[in-house]
N, C-alpha and C positions, 0 to 999 in steps of 0.2 A: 504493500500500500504506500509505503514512504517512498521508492521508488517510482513509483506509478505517478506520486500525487509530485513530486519532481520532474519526471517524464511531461505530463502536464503542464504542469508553469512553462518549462521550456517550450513546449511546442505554441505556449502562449503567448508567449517574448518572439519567437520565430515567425509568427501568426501575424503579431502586430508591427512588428518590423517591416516586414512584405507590404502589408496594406499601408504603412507610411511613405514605403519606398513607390508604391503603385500610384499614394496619393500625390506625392513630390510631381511625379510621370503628367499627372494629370493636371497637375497646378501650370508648369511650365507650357504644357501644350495652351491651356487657358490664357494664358501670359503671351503668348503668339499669338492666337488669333482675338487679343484683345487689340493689339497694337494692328494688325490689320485689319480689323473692325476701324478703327481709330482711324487710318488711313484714307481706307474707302469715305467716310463722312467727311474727312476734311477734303479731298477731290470732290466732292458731290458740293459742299457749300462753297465752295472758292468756283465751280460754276457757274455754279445759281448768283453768286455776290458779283462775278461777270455780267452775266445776263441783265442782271439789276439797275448794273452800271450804267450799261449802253441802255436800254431803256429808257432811265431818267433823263441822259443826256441827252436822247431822239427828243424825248417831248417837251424838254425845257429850254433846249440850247444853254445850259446852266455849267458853266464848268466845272459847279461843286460835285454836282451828279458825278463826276469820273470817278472822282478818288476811289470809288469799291472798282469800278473796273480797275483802275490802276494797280490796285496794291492784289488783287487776283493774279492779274497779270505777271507780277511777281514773285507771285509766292505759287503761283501752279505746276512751274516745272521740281522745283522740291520736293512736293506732296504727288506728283505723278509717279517720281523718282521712288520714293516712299512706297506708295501702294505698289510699285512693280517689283521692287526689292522684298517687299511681303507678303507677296503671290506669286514669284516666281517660281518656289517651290510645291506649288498646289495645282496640278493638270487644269482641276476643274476652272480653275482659277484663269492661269496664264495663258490659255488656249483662247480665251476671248479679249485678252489684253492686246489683241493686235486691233482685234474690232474699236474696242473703246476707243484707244489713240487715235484711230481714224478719223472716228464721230470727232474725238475732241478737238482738232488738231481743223477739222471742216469747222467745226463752231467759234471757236478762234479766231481764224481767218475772218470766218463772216462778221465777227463780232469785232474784231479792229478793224476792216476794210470799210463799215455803216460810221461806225466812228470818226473815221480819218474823213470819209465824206463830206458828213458832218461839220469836220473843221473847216473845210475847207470853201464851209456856204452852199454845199452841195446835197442838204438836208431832204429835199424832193426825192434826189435817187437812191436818197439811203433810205431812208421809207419804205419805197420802192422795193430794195433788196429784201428789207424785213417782212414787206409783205409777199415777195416768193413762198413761204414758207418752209424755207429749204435750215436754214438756222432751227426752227419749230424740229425740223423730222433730225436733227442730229444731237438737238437736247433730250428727243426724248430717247434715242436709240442710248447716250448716255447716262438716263435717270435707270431705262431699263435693265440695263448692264449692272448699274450700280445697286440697283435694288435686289438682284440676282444673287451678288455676293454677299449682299448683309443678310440675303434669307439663308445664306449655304453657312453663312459664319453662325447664324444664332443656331440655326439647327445641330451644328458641331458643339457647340457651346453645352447644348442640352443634353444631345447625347454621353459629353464626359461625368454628366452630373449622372448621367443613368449608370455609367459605367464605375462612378464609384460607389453610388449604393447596392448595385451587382457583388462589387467586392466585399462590402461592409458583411452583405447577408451572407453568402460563402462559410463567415468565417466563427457563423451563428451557429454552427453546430458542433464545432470543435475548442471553445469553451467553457468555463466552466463564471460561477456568477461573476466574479471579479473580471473577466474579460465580457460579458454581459455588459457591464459598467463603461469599458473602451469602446464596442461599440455603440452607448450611446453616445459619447461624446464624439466618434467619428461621423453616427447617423447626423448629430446637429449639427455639428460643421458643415456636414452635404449640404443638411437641407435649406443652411443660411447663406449657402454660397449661390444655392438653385432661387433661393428668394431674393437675391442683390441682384442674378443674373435675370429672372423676370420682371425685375424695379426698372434696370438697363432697359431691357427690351421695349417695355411700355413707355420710356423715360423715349425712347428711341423714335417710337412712334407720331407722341407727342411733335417732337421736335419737324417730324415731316410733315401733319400736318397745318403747323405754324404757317404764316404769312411770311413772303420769302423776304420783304421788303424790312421782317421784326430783327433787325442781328443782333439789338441787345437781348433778346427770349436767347436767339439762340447760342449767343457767349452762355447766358445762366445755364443754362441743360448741360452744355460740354463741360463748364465746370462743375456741374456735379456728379455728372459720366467719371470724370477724373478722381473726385474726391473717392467715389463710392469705389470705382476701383484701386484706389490706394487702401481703402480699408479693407476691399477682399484680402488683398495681396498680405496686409499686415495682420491681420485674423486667421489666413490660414498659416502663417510663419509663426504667432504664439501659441496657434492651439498644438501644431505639430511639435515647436522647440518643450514646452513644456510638460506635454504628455510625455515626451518623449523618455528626459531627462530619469522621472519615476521609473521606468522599464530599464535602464542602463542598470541603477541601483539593485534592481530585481535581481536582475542577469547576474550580475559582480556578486553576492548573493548568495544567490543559486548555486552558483561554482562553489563558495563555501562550504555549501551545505553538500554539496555532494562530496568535496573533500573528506569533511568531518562524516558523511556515511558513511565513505570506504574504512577510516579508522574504524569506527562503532565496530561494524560490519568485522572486522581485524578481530577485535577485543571481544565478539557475540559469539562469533562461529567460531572461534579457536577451540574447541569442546578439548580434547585431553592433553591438546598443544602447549608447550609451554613458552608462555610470549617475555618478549625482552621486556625490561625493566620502560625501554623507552616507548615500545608499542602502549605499553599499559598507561603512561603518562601521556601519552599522544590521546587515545582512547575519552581519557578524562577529561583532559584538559576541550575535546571538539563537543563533549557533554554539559561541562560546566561555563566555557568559555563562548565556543564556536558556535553551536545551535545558538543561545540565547542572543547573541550579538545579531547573528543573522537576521534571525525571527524578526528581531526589535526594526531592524532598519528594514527588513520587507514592509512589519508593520505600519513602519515610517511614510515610506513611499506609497504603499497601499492610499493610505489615510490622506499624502497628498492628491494623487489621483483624483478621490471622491472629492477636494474641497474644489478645484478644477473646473469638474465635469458640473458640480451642482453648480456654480456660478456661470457657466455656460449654459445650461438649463435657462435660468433663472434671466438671463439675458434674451434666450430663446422665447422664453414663454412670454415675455413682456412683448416681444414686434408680433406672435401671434395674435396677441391680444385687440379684441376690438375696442377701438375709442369710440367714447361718449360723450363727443361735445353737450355743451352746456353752456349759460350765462353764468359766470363767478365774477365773483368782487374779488378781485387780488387781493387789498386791503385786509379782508377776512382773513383769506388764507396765511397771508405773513404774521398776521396776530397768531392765530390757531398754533403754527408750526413752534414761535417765537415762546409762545405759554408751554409745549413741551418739551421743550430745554428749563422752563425756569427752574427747575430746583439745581441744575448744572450750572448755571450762572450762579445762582446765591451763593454755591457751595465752593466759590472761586473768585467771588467777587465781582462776577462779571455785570452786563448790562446789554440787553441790546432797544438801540432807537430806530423808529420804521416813523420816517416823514418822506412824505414829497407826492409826486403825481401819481396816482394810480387809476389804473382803467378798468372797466367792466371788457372781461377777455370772453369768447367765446372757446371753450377748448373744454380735453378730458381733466375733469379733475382729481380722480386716482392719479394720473400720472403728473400735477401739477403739485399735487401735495408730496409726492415723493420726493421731486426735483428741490421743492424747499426743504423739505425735512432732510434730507440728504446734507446741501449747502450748511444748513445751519449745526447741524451735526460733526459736519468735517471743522468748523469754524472753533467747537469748543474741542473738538480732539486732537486737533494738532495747536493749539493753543501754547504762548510762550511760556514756558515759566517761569519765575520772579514778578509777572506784573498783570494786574487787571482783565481781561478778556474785555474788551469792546467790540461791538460788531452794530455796525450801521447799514440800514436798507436805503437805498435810494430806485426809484423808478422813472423812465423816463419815455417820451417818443423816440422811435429809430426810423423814421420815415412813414408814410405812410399803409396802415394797416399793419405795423408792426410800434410792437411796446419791449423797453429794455431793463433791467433789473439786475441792480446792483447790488452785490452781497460784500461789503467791506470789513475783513478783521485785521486785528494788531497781534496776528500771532507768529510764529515761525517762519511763514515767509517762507518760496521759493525759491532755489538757485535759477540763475539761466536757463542751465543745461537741462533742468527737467520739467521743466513748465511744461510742454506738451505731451513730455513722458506719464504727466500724472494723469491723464484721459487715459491710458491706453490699457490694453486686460492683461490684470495679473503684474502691471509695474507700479514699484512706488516709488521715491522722490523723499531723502531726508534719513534722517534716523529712522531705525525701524525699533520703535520703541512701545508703538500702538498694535494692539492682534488686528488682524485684518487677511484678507488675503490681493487686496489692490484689485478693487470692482468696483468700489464705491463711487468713484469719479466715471467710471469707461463708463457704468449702467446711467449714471446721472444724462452724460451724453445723449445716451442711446435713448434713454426716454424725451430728452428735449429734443433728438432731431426725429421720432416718430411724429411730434406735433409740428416738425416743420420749421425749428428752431437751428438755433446754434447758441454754443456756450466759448466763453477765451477766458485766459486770467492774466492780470498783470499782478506782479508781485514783486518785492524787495525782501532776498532773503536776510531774517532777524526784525525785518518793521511791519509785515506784516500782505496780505493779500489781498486783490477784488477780481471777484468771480461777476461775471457778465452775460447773463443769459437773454437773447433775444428771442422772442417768440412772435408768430401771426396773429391778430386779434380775431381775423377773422368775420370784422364787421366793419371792415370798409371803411366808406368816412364817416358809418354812423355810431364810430368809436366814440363812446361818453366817459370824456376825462375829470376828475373832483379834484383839490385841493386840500391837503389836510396837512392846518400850519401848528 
């Protein structure tokens, strides 16, 4: 049985390894066709910002109108370069790369030929040309093209996410509960990866069918095309570094233990054998010494595992969650949250003051009392020692249909280096002198950007933090703002 339940762990360590290495396989292929994702849309809007150009110019004779021609004009053979360099090695791909440059390379043409006409007072025949519709039949041969490839990328895109919960279930039969436990935290991983990469797609959508004339819509989409795949890319490198790191422990371990068998083993079966002085002490010492060591540090890593995987969970089940917009008085809620600290303030001296603008927000407010309770939570826990705890709320406008709220304390302070470390899952920032396992900030995040938000901090490490959370109100301009002096 001891054997066995050794044989076991090992094949469970070997198990998980493979499906880290398969997931690695799969991340990197993702990581390719994101950047040729990325490519194709940037050729497709530097046409369309062509098209746009010449356009405005026909009907205004305006020479502001060029500048999107212009700066297309210069930035398309890069982004050409680009998508050919990351379809080159895809049949399906580079087999119609001859078509497109055709199309494009005609629409070009026609699109600086109406132009130069144009300048040249010649605005009747360039008209003229545009109404050939020959310009018309070479934008759409290249929206065609283009649209061809972002359906063959997202459909690859999908199928890797099949292909690693293929892996995950595989590997659901060969062990035992504690690898149960791995693959949940691999299934969530999958499934959070399958849910950024269907946010992308819809994000995708959106973006097509925007008004071609909108480029500040479509700068906002690409930048959060970007951001969201910075966060895949940095979610799947913590959840794999860190799962990982407990299984090495396992493994280094395990070898002990198998070690200290063979001894045991020495020192059981010797029946009329007479063992040396040092076997007998080897024996002992992998009984008294070597199993319990073991044990304790599998138990170790075990235990880290499960704190992990439940805060992964716990992150998971929050974006499944449906929100429940509402009318709330902010004001309320920074009192509520502010009364469940008080006996942590008294007990320290502290204080906290809530003045200034607050709005009637439309949003979930499960997830709005957390975002405060959280902040103000963090505020007395890393708090400085030797002096007072203050913490001041301040709320403001950030533009229209958005409201901003400011958490200010005088504690500990941030370094430079780790101000954006302290968002991320599973890192913290300082002394680690508080339990925690470094979720508290990433989840705060992750609940303010399901409402559409974002949070930053500016800090001075030793004087003290301001955390900044902006959220949507949600009610337009018939956002009702109060005064309370």
């Amino acid at each position: 049985m001891f054997a066995f339940a050794v044989a076991l762990l090992l094949g469970i360590v070997g198990s998980s390894l493979w499906l880290v290495q398969a997931n690695r396989e799969y991340s990197e292929e993702t990581a390719q066709l994101r950047r040729l994702r990325s490519s194709i849309v940037a050729v497709l809007s530097t046409m369309q910002d062509a098209e746009t150009g010449q356009r405005g110019f026909l009907l205004t004779n305006d020479p502001a109108y060029l500048e999107p021609f212009t700066k297309a004009v210069e930035a398309l053979p890069e982004r050409r370069n680009n998508l050919t360099a990351n379809a080159a090695s895809r049949p399906s791909y580079s087999s119609k790369l001859g078509a497109l440059n055709e199309a494009m390379d005609a629409k070009m043409l026609e699109l600086t030929h109406t132009v130069e006409l144009a300048k040249a007072d010649r605005l009747r025949e360039a008209i003229t040309q545009v109404g050939t519709d020959v310009g018309r039949y070479n934008m759409d041969q290249i929206r065609s093209i283009l649209a061809d490839f972002l359906d063959q990328t997202d459909k690859r895109l999908i199928g890797l996410v099949a292909d690693q919960l293929s892996a995950a279930s595989k590997l659901q039969w060969t062990t035992s509960a504690g690898a149960i436990a791995i693959f949940v935290a691999l299934g969530c991983a999958a499934w959070i990866i399958f849910r950024y990469i269907r946010d992308l797609a819809r994000a995708r959508e959106l973006v097509l069918k925007m008004n071609l004339g909108l480029e500040a819509r479509v700068d906002e989409r690409t930048e959060d095309l970007m951001r969201a795949n910075q966060e895949i890319q940095r979610f799947a490198y913590i959840v794999t570094h860190d799962l990982r790191a407990p299984l090495v422990n396992i493994m280094g371990f395990l070898s002990e233990l198998d070690s200290a068998a063979k001894m045991i083993s020495t020192y059981v079966l010797a029946d009329a054998k007479t063992l040396s002085q040092e076997q007998i002490l080897s024996a002992r010492a992998a009984v008294e010494e070597d199993l319990p060591e073991a044990l304790t540090f599998i138990r170790a890593s075990t235990k880290k595992m499960d704190a992990l995987i439940n805060a992964i969970l716990k992150i998971s089940r929050d974006g499944r969650r449906k929100l429940q917009p509402e009318d709330i008085e902010l004001k309320h809620v920074l009192e509520t949250a502010a009364a469940n600290i008080h006996h942590q303030l008294a007990e320290f001296d502290g204080s906290i003051d809530i003045k200034g603008h607050y709005p009637v927000v439309t949003t979930d407010r499960f997830s709005l009392d957390q975002i405060i309770g959280n902040l103000f939570d963090n505020a007395v826990k890393y708090r400085a020692p030797g002096r007072p705890l203050r913490i001041k709320v301040e709320a403001h406008t950030d533009g229209p249909g958005r409201a901003r709220i400011d958490v200010i304390d005088n504690g500990r302070g941030i370094a430079d280096h780790d101000r954006e470390r302290v968002f991320e899952l599973f890192r913290r920032a300082g002394d680690q002198d508080q339990p925690g396992e470094g979720i508290g900030l990433a989840y705060t995040r992750s609940l303010i950007r399901n409402l559409g938000g974002d949070i930053t901090v500016k800090s001075e490490l030793g004087h003290g933090s301001t955390f900044s959370v902006t959220l949507p109100t949600n009610l337009g301009n018939n956002v009702t703002w109060r005064t309370d002096l």
